[in-house]
C-alpha positions in Angstrom: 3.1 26.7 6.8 6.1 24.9 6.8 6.2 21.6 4.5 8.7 18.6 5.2 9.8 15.2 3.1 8.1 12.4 4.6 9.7 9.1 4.5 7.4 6.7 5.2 6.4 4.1 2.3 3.0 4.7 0.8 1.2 4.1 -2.4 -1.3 1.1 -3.3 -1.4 -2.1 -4.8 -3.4 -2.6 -8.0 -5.3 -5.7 -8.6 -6.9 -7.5 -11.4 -10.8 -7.5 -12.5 -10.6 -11.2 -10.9 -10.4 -9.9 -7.5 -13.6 -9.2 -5.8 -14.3 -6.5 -3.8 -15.2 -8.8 -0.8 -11.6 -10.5 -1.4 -9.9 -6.8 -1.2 -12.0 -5.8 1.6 -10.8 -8.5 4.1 -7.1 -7.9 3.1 -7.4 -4.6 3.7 -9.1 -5.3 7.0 -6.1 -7.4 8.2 -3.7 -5.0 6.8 -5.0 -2.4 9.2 -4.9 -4.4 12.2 -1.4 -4.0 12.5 -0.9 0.0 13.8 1.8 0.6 11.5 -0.7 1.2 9.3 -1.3 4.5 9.7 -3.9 4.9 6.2 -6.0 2.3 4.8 -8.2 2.3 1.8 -9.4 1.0 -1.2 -9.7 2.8 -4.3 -10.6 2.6 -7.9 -7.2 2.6 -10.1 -8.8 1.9 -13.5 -12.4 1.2 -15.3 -11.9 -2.4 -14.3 -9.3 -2.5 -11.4 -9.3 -1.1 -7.4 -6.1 -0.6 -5.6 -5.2 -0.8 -1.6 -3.7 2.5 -1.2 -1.7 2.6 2.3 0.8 4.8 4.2 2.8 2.7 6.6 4.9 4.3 9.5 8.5 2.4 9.2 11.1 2.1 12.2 13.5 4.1 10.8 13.1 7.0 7.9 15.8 5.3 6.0 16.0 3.9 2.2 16.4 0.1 3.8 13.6 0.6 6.1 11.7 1.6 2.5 12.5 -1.4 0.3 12.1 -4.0 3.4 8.5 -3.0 3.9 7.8 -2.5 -0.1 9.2 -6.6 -0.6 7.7 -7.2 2.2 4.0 -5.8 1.3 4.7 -7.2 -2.3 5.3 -10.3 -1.4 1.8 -10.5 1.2 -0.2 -9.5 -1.6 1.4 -11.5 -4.3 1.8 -15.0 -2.0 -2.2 -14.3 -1.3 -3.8 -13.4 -5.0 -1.1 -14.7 -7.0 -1.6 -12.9 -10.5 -4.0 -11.4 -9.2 -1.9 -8.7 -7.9 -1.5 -6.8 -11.4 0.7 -4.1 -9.7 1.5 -1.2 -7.4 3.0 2.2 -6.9 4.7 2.8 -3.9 7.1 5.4 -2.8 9.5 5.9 0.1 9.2 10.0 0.6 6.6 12.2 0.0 5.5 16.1 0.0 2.2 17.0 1.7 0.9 20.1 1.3 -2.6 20.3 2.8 
């Protein structure tokens, strides 16, 4: 098996206890209308928080292309929960194995 770098951004976004599910669930939902979206979920991320994790197939595998779509995807979350959005982990390259 041959294993390559991926460059496309994924990771989740980690919200607060004052989220509800129901409020994660229809962001999520709108997140993966758009096809670029290749992976969609939510997640639990602590005893008390879930996460939207997310892999999202940029234009161009490059380090720009990275940090517009992490600002961007930020910014979404933090413009529509407000503190709510309590963090995230995203990263521009990845290693899958199986």
């Amino acid at each position: 098996m041959h294993n390559t770098w991926t460059s496309k951004p994924r990771g989740y976004l980690k919200f607060s206890d004052r989220v509800s599910n129901q409020e994660l669930q229809e962001f999520a939902t709108e997140l993966a209308k758009d096809p670029k979206f290749l992976s969609v979920y939510i997640r639990k991320v602590s005893s008390n928080q879930h996460g939207i994790g997310f892999i999202y197939d940029t234009d161009t595998n490059t380090r720009e292309a990275s940090d517009t779509f992490n600002d961007y995807i930020k910014d979404l979350a933090m413009r529509r929960f407000g503190t709510g959005l309590a963090g995230w982990d995203i990263s521009s390259s990845y290693l899958q194995i199986k």
